[in-house]
C-alpha positions in Angstrom: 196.0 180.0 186.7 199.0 180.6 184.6 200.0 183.0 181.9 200.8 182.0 178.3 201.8 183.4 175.3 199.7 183.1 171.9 202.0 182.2 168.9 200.3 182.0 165.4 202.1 181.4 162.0 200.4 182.1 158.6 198.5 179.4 158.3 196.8 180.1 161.1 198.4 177.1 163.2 198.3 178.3 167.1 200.7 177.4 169.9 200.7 178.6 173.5 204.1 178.8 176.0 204.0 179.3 179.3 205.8 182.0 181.1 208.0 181.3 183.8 209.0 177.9 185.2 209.0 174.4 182.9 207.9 171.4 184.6 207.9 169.1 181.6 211.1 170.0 180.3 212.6 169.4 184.1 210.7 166.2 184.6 210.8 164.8 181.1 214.0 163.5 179.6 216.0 166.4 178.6 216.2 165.0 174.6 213.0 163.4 174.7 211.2 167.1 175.3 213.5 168.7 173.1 212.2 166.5 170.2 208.7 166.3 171.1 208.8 170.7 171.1 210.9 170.3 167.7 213.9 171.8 169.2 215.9 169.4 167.4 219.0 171.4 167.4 218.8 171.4 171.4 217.3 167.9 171.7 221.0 166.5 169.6 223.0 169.1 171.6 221.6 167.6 174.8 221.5 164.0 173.8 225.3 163.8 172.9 225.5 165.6 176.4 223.7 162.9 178.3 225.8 160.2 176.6 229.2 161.4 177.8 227.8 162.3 181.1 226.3 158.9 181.8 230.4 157.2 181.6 231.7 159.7 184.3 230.8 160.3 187.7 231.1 164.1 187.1 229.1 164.0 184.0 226.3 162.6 186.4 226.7 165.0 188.9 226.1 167.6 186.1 222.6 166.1 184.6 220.9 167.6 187.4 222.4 171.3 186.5 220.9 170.8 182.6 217.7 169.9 184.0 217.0 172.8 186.0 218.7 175.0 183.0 216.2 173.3 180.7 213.3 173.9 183.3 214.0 177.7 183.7 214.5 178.4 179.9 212.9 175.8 178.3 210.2 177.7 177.1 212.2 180.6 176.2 213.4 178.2 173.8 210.3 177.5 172.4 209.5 181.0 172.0 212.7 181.7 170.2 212.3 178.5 167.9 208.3 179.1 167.4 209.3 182.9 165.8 212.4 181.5 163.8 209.6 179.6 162.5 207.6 181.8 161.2 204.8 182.4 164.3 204.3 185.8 165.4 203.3 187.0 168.8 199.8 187.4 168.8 198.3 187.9 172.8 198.8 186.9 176.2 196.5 184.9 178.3 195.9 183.7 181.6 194.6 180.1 181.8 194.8 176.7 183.3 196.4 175.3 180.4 197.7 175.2 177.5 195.1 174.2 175.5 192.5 176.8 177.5 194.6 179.3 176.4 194.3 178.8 172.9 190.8 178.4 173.2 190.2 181.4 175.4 192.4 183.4 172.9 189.7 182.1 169.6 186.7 182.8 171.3 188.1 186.1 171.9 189.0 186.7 168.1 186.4 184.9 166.6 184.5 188.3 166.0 187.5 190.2 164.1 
């Protein structure tokens, strides 16, 4: 089981981030999880990154140091992205998933 966090924006679109540790965004193309999370910002940052580091030997030797960056704060970023998007902190749950999360959190406000 793993804890997430409950975002919601105004139109009542949910998202859940997990706390802690971010195996997608370690295992995953840095730019390629950027983009999919619409951290675009991030994603171009990263991606220009990757490009320069791929023509030098010490560039390569410094992918492995973004990744596990990315992996620690990754969804930190998400967080920070999903709020300068208008979501608001709703709960936290403690679920298998993602998507269990969200549904755990509906069922439990589907009475208020």
């Amino acid at each position: 089981m793993k804890q997430f966090k409950i975002y919601k924006n105004p139109q009542g679109i949910i998202e859940a981030v997990k706390v802690g540790w971010s195996w997608p965004a370690f295992l995953v193309p840095a730019p390629i999880w950027c983009f999919v999370k619409k951290l675009y910002t991030l994603g171009c940052v990263i991606l220009v990154i990757v490009i320069f580091a791929t023509a030098t030997i010490v560039g390569t030797l410094f992918m492995p140091i973004v990744w596990i960056w990315l992996g620690i704060g990754g969804n930190g970023y998400r967080e920070k992205n999903l709020i300068s998007r208008g979501y608001e902190f709703e709960d936290t749950i403690i679920a298998v998933n993602d998507e269990g999360a969200i549904a755990m959190y509906i069922k439990s406000n589907q009475n208020k």
